[in-house]
N, C-alpha and C positions, 0 to 999 in steps of 0.2 A: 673742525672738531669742537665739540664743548664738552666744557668740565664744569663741576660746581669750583669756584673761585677758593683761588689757591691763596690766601692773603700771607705771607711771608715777608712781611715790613719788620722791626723791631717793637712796634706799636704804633697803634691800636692793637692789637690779637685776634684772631679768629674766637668767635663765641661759639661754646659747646649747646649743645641742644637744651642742657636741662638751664644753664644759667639764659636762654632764651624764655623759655617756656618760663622762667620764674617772671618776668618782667612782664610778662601777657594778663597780667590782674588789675583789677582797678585800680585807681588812684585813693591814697589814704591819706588820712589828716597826717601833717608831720608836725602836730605839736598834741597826738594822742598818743595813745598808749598801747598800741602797734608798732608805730613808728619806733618807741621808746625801745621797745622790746627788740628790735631790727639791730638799733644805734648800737643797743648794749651788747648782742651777740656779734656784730661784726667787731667791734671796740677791744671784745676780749678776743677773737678767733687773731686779729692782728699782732697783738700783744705777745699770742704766744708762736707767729711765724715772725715777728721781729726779736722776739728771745728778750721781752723788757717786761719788766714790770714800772716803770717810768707811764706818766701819762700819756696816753693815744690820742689824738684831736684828728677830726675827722670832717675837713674841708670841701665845699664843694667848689674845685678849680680844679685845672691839667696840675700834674706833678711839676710844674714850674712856678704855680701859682702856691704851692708848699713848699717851694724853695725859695719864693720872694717871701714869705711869711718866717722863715729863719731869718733872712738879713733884717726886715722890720722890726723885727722882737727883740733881734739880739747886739746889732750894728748901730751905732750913735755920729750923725756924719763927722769928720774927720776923723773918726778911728782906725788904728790900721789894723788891715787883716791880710791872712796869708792864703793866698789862693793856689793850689796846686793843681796843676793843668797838662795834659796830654791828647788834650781834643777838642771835639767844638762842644758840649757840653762843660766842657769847665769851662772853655770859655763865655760862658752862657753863665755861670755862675757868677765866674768874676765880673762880667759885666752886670749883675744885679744889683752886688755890691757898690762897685762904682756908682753906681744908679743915685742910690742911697746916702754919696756923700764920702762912700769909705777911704780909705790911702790902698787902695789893694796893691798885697806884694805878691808882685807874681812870679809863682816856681814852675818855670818851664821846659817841657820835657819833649821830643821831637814824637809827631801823631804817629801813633803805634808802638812807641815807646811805654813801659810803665813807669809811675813816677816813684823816687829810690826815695825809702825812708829815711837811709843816712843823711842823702842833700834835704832831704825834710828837717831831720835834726840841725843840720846845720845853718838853717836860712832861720828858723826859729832861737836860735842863742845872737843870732846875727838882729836881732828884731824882737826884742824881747818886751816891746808894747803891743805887740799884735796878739790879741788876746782871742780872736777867733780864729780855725783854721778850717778853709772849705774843702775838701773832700769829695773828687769822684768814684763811686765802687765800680759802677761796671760804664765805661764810655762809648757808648754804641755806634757813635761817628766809627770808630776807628774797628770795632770788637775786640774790645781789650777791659781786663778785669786788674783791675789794679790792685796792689795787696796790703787791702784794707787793714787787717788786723793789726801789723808790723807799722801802717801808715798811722794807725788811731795810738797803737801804742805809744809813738815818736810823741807827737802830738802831747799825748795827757803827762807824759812823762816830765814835759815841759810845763806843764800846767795850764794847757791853754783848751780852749772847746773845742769839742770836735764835731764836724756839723758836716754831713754825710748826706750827698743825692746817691741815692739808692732807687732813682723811680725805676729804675729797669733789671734791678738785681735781686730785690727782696720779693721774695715768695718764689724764686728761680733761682737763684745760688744764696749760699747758706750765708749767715748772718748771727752774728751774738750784740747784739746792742748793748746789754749791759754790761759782760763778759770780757770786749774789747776796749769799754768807757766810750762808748759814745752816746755822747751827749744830746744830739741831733740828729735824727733820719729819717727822710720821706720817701714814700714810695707814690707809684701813680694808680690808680685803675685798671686803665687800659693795658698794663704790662702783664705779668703773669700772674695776676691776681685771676684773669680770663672775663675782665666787666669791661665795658663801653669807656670810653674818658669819660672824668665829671668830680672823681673824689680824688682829692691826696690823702697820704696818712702820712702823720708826722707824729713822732715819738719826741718829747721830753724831759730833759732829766732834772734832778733838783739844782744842779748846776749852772742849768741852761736858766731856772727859772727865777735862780737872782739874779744872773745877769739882763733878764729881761725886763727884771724893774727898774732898772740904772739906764736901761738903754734909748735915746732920745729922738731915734727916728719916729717922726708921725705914720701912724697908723688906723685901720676902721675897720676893713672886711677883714683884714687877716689879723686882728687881736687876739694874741693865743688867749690873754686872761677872758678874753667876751667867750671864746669858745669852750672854754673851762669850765666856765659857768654855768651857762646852759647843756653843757653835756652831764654835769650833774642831776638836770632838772630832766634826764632823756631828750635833748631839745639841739638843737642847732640854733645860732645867734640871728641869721636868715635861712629862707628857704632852702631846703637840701636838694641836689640831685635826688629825687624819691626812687625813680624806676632805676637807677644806678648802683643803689643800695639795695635793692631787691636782687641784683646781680650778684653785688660783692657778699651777700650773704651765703648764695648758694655756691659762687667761683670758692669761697672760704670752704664751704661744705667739704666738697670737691675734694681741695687741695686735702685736708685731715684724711679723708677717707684713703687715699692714697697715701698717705702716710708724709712729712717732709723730706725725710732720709730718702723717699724711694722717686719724689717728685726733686731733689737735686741731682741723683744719679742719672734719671731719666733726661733731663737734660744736658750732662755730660756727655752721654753714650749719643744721643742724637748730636749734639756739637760737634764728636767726632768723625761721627757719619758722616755730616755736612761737610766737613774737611777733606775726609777722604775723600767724596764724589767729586769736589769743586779743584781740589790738585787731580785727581784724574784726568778732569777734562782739560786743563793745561792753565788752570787759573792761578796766581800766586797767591799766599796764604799774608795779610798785611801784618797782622797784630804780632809782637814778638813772642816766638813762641815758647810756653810755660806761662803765658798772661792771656791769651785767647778766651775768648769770650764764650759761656755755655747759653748764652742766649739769642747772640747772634755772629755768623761769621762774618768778616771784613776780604774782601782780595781783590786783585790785580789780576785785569783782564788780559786773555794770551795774544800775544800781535796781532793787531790790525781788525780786533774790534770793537764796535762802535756799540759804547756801554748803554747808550738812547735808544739804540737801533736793538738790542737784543733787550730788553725790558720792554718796551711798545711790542714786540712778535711774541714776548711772551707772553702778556697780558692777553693780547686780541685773539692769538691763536690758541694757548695753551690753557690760559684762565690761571696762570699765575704769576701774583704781585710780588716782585721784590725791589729793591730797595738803592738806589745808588747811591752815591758819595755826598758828603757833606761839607762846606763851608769852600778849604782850599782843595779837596778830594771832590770837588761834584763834574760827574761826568768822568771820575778816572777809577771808579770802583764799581766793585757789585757789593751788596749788604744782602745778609740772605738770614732772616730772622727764623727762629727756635725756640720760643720759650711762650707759654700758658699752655692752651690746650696743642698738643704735638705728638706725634705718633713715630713710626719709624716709615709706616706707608706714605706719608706727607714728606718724610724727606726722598723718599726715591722720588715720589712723583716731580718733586719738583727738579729735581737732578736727574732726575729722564725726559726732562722739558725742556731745559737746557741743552742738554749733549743735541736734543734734535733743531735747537734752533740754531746750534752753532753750526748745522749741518748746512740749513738752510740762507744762512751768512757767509757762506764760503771759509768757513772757518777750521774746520776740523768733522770728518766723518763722523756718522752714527753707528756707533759698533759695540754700544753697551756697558763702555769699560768706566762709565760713571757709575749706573745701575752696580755694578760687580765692586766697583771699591765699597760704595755705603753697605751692602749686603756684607761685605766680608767684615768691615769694623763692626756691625751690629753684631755677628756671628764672634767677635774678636781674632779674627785672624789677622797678624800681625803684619805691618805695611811691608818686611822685605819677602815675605810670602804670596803675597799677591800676584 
């Protein structure tokens, strides 16, 4: 059989036709006044999917490369900072930090766990030098959305910064940056923004930005103040992802046209889908649930099979990519992403590609009843109905 490619990873994202077709144009000066014009419409279209009015800086690196740009800006080595962890993404944080020289304290929570604002509270009266707190919103290792608002509250309430990876949650599940005091949040590209990798967006608040001139790590590419600068002048400090920004202008486009309100729901109602179809076919659901992830599901494969072996058959035969486990989960899960461009026919297919390879692994018959759960949650028909 062939299909056009099913790409269902967490990211990168499948690109929609119009944010292709935008990139299919020449190449333009990035320090004319096109360019300018691009900077400045993606600049504010962010601003107002992050809900800030705080400064946008607009990077060209992966969404980690705007997460090492928080701890440069804001981290001074030997400082101590509080890292709150429930996957391999935080731990990808705190190891930035560390990177950087910091004391990282780390608040650790078991993977697929959320991490509890109280124990937040309290590791921060316990460590009342650690003046920045990192923050994962949504941890895709595991598909789990942690609760950010409650977590940012703890945080500021305490007086400390709050510095928020968001590369796979903003522009996909909702967000108040300024609303909830955070101080710090980056998102990537390639997530549900629906562009290629190449930009992060990082939002900063006047908070972040004293603490940025007190703060003594060395830095060059990722100078918020250099990028500051030249974003005033419509300019990037070096060369930008140009054909990347031609995406994120139109992925932005997109995203308005559809409304926000109606592009988080839409990926709620597919999240549940995906849940629905992947417990039908006998898979466990990881992330705990009421913390499940609307961008991507996390589960536990049903005895006796081989998480390699059903990813390789479905790729080669089916033309769809999804995603397995990460760090200490690799090779014991399925990852089965949801979020930028996504439809409700992209989750059957891929949950009708499944049920048939499970067939085809001795695993469990093909008899539909994955296709019938996603159909029924899309319809809302209630799981003891089914």
């Amino acid at each position: 059989m062939t299909f056009q490619t099913q790409l269902r990873i967490p990211g990168p994202t499948p690109l929609p036709e119009r944010v292709l077709r935008s990139m299919n144009r020449p190449m333009i000066d990035h320090r004319g006044p096109e360019f300018a014009a691009i900077l400045a419409e993606i600049t504010a279209g962010a601003r107002r999917v992050f809900k800030t009015k705080n400064d946008l800086l607009l990077l060209t690196s992966s969404g980690t490369g705007g997460l090492e740009s928080a701890v440069a800006n804001l981290v001074s080595p030997g400082d101590q900072v509080v890292a709150a962890l429930c996957g391999n993404f935080g731990e990808r944080f705190a190891a930035l930090a560390a990177a950087y020289g910091a004391d990282v304290v780390r608040l650790e929570f078991e993977w697929g766990q959320p991490v509890e604002p109280d124990d937040l509270r309290l590791i921060l009266e316990r460590h009342p030098n650690a003046r920045v707190v990192l923050l994962t919103h949504n941890e895709t290792s595991t598909g789990l959305t942690n609760p950010l608002r409650e977590l940012a509250r703890a945080a500021r309430n305490a007086d400390r910064l709050v510095v928020v990876d968001g590369v796979s949650s903003i522009s996909s599940i909702e967000i108040e940056t300024d609303a909830w005091g955070i101080d710090v949040a980056v998102s990537g590209s390639q997530k549900g923004w629906m562009a290629p990798p190449g930009l992060a967006l990082v939002s900063v608040s006047e908070r972040a930005w004293e603490q940025q001139v007190k703060a003594r790590s060395p830095r060059f590419y990722f100078d918020w103040k250099e990028a500051k600068t030249w974003a005033e002048k419509g300019m990037t400090p070096f060369t930008p992802a140009v054909p990347v920004a031609f995406a994120m202008q139109e992925g932005l486009r997109m995203l308005e046209e559809e409304g926000l309100g109606k592009v988080y729901e839409r990926h709620a109602r597919l999240a549940r889908a995906t849940q629905a179809g992947l417990e039908a076919l006998g898979f466990h659901l990881y992330a705990q649930d009421g913390y499940r992830s609307n961008t991507v599901t996390s589960a536990l494969p049903p005895g006796g099979l081989d998480v390699s072996a059903l990813r390789k058959l479905l790729d080669t035969k089916y033309g769809v990519v999804i995603a397995g486990g990460q760090g200490k989960m690799t090779g014991k899960m399925v990852r089965v992403g949801h979020l930028g461009a996504v439809a409700e026919g992209d989750v059957v297919q891929v949950i009708w590609a499944i049920e048939q390879a499970l067939e085809e692994l001795d695993i469990a018959p093909a008899d539909g009843r994955g296709v019938a759960a996603v159909t029924a949650s899309v319809q809302g028909v209630p799981a003891a109905a089914r």
